[in-house]
C-alpha positions as a Markdown table, in Angstrom:
| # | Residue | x | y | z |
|---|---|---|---|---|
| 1 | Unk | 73.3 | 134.4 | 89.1 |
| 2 | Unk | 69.4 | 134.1 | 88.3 |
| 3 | Unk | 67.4 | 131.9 | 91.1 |
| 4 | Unk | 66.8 | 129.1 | 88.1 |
| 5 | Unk | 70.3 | 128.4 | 87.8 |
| 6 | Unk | 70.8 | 128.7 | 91.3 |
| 7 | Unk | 68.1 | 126.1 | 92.2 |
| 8 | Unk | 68.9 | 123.4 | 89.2 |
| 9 | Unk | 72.7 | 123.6 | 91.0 |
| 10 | Unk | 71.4 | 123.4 | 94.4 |
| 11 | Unk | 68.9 | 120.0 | 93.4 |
| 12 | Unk | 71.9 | 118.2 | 91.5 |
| 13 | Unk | 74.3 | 119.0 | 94.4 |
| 14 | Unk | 71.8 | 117.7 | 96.8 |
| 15 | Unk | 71.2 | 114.2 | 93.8 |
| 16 | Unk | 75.3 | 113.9 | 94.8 |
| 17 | Unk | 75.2 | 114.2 | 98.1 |
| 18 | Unk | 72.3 | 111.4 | 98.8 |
| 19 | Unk | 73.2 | 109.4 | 95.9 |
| 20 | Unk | 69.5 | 109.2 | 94.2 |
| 21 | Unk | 68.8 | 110.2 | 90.6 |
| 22 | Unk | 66.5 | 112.8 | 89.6 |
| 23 | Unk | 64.1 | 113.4 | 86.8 |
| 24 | Unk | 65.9 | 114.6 | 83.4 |
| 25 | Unk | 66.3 | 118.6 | 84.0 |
| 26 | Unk | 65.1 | 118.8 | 80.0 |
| 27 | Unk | 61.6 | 117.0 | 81.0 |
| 28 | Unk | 61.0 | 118.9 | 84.4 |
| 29 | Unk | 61.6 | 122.4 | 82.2 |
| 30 | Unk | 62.3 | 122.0 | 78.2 |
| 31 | Unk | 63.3 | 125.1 | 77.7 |
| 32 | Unk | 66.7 | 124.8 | 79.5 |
| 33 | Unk | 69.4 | 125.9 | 77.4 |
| 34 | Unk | 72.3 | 124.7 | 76.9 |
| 35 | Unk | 74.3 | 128.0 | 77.7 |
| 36 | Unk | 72.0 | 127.9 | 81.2 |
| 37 | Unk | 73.6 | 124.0 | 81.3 |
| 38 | Unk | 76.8 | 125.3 | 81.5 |
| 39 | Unk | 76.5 | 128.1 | 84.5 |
| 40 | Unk | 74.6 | 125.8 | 86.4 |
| 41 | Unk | 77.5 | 123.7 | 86.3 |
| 42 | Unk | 79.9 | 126.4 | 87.0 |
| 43 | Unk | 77.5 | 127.4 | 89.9 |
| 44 | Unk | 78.4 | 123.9 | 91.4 |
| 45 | Unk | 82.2 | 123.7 | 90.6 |
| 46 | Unk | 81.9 | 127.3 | 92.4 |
| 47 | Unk | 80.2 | 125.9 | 95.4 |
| 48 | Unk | 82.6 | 122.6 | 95.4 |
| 49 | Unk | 85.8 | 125.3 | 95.3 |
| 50 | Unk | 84.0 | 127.1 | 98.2 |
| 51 | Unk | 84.0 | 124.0 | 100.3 |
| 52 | Unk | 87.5 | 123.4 | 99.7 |
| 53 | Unk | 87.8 | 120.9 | 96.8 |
| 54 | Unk | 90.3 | 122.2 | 93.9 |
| 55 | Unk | 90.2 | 122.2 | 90.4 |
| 56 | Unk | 92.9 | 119.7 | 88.6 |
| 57 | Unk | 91.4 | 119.5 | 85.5 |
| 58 | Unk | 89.0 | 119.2 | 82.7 |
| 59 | Unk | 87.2 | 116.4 | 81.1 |
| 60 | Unk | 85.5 | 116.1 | 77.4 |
| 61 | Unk | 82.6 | 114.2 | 76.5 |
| 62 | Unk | 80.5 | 113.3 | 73.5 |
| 63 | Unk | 83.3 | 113.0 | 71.3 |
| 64 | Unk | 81.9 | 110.2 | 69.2 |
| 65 | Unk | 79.6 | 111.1 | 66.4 |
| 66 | Unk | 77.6 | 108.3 | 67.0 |
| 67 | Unk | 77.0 | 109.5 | 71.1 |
| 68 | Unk | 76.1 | 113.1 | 69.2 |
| 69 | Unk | 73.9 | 111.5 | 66.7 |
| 70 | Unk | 71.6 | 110.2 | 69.6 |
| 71 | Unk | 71.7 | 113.0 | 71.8 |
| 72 | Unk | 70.9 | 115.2 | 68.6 |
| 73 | Unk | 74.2 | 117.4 | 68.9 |
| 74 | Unk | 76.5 | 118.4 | 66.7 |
| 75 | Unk | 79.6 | 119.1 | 69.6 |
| 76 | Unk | 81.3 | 117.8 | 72.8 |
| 77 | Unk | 80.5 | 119.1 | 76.1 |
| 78 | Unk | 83.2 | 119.2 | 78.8 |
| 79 | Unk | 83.4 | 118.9 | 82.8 |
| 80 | Unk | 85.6 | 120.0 | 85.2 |
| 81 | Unk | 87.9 | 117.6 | 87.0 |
| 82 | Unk | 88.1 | 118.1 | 90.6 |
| 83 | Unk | 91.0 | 116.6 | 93.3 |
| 84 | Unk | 88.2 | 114.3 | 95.1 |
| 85 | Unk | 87.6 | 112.6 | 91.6 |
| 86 | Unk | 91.2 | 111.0 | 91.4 |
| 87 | Unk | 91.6 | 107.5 | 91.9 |
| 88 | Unk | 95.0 | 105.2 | 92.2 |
| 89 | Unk | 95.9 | 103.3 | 89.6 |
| 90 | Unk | 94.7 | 99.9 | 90.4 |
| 91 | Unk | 92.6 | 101.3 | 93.2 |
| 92 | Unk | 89.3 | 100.2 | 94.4 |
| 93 | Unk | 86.1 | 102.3 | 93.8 |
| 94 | Unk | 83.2 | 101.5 | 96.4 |
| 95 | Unk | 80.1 | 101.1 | 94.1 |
| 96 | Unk | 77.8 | 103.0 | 96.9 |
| 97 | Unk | 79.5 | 105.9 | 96.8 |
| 98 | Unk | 78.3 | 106.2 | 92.7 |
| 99 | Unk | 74.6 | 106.5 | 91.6 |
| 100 | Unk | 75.1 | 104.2 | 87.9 |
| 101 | Unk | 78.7 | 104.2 | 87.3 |
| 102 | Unk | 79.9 | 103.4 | 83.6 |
| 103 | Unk | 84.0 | 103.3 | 82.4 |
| 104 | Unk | 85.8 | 105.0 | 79.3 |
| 105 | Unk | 89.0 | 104.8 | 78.2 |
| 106 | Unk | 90.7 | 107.6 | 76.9 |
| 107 | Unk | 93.7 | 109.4 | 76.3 |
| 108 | Unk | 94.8 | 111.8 | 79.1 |
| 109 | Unk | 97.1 | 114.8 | 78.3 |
| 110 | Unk | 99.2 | 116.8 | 81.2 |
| 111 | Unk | 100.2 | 120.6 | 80.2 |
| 112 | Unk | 103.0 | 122.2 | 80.8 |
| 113 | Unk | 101.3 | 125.8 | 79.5 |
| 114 | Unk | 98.5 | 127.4 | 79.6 |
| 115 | Unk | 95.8 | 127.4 | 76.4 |
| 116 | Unk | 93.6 | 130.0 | 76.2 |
| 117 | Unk | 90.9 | 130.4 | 73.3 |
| 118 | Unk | 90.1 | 131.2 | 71.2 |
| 119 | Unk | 92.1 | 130.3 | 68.2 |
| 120 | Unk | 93.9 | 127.4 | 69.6 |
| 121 | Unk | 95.5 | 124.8 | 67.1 |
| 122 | Unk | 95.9 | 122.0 | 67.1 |
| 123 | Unk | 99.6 | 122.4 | 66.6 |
| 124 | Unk | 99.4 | 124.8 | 70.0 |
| 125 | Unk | 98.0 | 121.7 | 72.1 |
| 126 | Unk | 100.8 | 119.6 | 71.2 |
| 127 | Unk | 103.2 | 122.7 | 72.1 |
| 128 | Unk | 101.4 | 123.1 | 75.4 |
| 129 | Unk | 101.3 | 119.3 | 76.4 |
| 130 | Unk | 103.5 | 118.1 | 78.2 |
| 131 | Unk | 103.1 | 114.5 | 77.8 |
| 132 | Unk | 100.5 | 111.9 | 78.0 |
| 133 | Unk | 98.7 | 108.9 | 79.6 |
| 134 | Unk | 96.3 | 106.0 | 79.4 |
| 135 | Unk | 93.0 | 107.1 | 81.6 |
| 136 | Unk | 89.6 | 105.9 | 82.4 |
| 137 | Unk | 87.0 | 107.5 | 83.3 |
| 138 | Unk | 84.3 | 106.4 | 85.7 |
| 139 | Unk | 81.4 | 108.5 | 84.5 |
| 140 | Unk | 78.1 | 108.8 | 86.5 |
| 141 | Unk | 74.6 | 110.6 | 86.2 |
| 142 | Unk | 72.8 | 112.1 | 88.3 |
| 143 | Unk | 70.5 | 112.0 | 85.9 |
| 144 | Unk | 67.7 | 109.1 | 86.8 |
| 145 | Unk | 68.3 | 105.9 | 84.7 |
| 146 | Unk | 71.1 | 108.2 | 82.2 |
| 147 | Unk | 68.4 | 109.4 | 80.5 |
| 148 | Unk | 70.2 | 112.6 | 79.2 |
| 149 | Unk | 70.2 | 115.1 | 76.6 |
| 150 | Unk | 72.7 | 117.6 | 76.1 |
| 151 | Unk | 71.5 | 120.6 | 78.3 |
| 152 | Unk | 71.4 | 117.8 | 81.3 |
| 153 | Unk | 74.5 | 116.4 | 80.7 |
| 154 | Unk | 75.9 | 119.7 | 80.7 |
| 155 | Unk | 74.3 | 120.8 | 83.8 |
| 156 | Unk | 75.7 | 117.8 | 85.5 |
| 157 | Unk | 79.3 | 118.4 | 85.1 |
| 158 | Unk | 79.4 | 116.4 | 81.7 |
| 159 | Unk | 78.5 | 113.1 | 83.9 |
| 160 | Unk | 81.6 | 113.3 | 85.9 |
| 161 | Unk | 82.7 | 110.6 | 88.4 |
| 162 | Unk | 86.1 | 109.5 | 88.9 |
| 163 | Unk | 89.0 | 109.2 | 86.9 |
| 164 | Unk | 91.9 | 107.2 | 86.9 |
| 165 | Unk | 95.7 | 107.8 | 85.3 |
| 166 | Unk | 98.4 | 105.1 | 84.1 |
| 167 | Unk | 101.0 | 103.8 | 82.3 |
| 168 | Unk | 104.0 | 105.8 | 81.8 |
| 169 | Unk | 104.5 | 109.6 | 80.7 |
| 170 | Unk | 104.8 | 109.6 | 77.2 |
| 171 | Unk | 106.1 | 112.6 | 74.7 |
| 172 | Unk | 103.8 | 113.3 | 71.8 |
| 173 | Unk | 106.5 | 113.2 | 69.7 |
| 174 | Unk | 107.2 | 109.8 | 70.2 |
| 175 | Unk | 103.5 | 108.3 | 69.1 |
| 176 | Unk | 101.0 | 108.7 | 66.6 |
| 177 | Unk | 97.5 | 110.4 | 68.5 |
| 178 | Unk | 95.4 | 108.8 | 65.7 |
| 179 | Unk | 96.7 | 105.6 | 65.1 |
| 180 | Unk | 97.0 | 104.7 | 69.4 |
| 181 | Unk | 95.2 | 101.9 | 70.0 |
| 182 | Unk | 93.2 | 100.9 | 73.2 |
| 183 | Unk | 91.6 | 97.5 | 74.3 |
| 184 | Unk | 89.2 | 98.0 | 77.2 |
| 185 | Unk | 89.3 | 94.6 | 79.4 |
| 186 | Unk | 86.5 | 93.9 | 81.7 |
| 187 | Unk | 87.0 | 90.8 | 84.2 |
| 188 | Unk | 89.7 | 89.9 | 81.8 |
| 189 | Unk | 87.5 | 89.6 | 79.2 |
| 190 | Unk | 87.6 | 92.2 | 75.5 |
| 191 | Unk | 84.7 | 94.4 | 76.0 |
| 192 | Unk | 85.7 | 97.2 | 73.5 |
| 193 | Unk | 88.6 | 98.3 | 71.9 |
| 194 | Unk | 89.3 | 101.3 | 69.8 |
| 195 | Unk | 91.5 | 104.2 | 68.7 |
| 196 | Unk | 92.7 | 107.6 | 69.2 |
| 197 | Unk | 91.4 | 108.9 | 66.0 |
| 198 | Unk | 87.4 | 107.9 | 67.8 |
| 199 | Unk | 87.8 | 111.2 | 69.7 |
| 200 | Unk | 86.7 | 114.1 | 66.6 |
| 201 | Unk | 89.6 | 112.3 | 64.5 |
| 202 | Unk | 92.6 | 112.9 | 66.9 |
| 203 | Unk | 92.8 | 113.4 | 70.7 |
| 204 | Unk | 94.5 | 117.1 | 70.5 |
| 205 | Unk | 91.4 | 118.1 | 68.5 |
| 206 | Unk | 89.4 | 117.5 | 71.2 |
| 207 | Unk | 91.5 | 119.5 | 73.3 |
| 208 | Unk | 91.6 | 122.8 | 70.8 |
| 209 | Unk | 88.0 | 122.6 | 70.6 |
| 210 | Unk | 87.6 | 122.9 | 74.7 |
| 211 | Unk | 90.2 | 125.5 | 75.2 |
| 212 | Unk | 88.6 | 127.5 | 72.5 |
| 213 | Unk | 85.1 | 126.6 | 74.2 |
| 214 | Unk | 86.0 | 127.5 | 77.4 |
| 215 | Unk | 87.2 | 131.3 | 76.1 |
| 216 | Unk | 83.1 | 131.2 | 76.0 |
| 217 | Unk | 83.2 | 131.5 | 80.0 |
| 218 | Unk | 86.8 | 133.2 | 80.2 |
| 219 | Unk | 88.2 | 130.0 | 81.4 |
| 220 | Unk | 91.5 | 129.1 | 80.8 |
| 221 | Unk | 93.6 | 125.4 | 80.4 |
| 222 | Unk | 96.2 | 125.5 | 83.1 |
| 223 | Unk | 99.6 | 124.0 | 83.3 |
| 224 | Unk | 100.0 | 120.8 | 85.5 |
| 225 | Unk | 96.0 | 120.7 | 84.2 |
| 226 | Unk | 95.0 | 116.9 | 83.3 |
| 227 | Unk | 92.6 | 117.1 | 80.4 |
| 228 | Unk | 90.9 | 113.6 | 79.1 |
| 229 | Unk | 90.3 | 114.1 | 75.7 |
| 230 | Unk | 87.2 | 112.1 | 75.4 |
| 231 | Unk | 86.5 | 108.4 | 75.3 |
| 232 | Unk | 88.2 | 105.7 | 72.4 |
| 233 | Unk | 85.1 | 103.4 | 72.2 |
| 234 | Unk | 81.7 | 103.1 | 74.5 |
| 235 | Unk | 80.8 | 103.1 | 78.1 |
| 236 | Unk | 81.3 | 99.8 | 80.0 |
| 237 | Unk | 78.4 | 99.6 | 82.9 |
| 238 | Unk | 80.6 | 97.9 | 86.2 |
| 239 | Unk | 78.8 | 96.4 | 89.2 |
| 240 | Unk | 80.7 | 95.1 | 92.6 |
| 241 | Unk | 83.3 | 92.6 | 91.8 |
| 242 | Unk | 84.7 | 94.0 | 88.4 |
| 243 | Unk | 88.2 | 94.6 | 86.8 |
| 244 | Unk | 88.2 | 97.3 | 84.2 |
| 245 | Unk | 91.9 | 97.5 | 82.2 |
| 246 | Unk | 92.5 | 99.5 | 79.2 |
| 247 | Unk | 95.7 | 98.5 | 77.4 |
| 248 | Unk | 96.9 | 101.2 | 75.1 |
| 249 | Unk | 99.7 | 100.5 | 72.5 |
| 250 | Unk | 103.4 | 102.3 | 73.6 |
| 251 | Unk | 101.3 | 103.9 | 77.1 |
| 252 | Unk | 101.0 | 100.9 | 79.4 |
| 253 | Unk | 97.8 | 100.0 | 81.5 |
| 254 | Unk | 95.4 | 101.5 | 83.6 |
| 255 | Unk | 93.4 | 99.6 | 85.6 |
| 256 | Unk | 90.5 | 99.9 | 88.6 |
| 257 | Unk | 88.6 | 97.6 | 90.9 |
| 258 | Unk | 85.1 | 97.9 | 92.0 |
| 259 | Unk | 83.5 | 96.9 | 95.3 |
């Protein structure tokens, strides 16, 4: 591993650990890649591992066209999910332990096989799933004032947080992906609603585009992994004192508190 991608891991680690944001990696050297974006992020996950944390899962971002459009990117990015990122459903999150949290809902899906790219279907993800859920996603930057672009999104574990799962285990077979629609409730009040077909045009797409990512970096989708497919409508920013619920249609309710 070069010194570079060493030392870009070693300041965003440090951004985590004190909770203060740091100037966009993309403005302090331009010429970041976003292939370097991803091994510093596997040079953290690595480190994290090291220290005893474990991998549970993976996470997908940018799957809007519209979030791609302003970033000036024509794919997702993904992140890994890690077993000190879960929260309880209907937990509490304490606001000081995040930099500038934001909420997503999404879709999550729990395999019961492995995917490996490349050349996954979308036909082999809903082989390999073994059911799904309502999430959200608590995504945060360590990125000063979220002002991102792609290779610092990357770098940063896709903006990864905290995550929360839901509702009841539910067979693909018995909804339709595209069609599932979410209403995102903050304070008890409609902040956003949307629908599965958001995420690239159907959920599982988003996950057969990161398994066959991932064979990039050898990496493979694990059973018992929880992947969230990518977020149904835009981020929600929370302060101390908020409710976020999304409601999905035939999944049930997730829902967080913030203090």
């Amino acid at each position: 591993m070069t010194s570079k991608i060493e030392k870009i891991a070693a300041k965003l680690l440090e951004s985590e650990k004190k909770r203060v944001g740091i100037n966009p990696l993309t403005v302090v050297d331009p010429e970041i890649t976003v292939d370097e974006a991803y091994y510093i992020q596997l040079e953290n996950i690595k480190n994290k591992v090291a220290e005893g944390q474990k991998i549970v899962g993976k996470k997908i971002g940018l799957t809007s066209v519209a979030v791609q459009k302003m970033l000036g990117v024509d794919e997702p990015d993904y992140g890994h999910l890690l077993d000190n990122m879960v929260v309880e459903n209907g937990g509490t999150i304490f606001c000081e332990t995040m930099l500038q949290p934001k909420v997503e809902g999404e879709i999550a899906f729990i395999l019961k096989k492995d995917l490996k790219g490349p050349n996954v279907t979308v036909l082999d993800v809903l082989q390999a799933t073994d059911y799904v859920v309502p999430a959200l996603e608590i995504v945060d930057s360590r990125i000063q004032d979220w002002k991102i672009k792609l290779p610092d999104t990357v770098a940063d574990n896709a903006s990864s947080g905290l995550f929360v799962l839901g509702g009841k285990p539910t067979k693909i077979k018995d909804i339709n992906l595209e069609l599932m629609g979410m209403v995102l409730l903050q304070n008890g009040e409609v902040v956003n609603t949307g629908v599965g077909a958001a995420a690239l045009g159907n959920p599982a797409t988003c996950v057969a585009w990161l398994a066959n990512r991932l064979a990039d970096y050898d990496i493979t989708l694990k059973a018992g992994e929880v992947i969230l497919s990518g977020a149904l409508s835009g981020m929600v920013v929370v302060n101390p004192g908020d409710n976020v619920t999304a409601r999905f249609a035939h999944l049930g309710q997730v829902s967080v508190n913030f203090k």
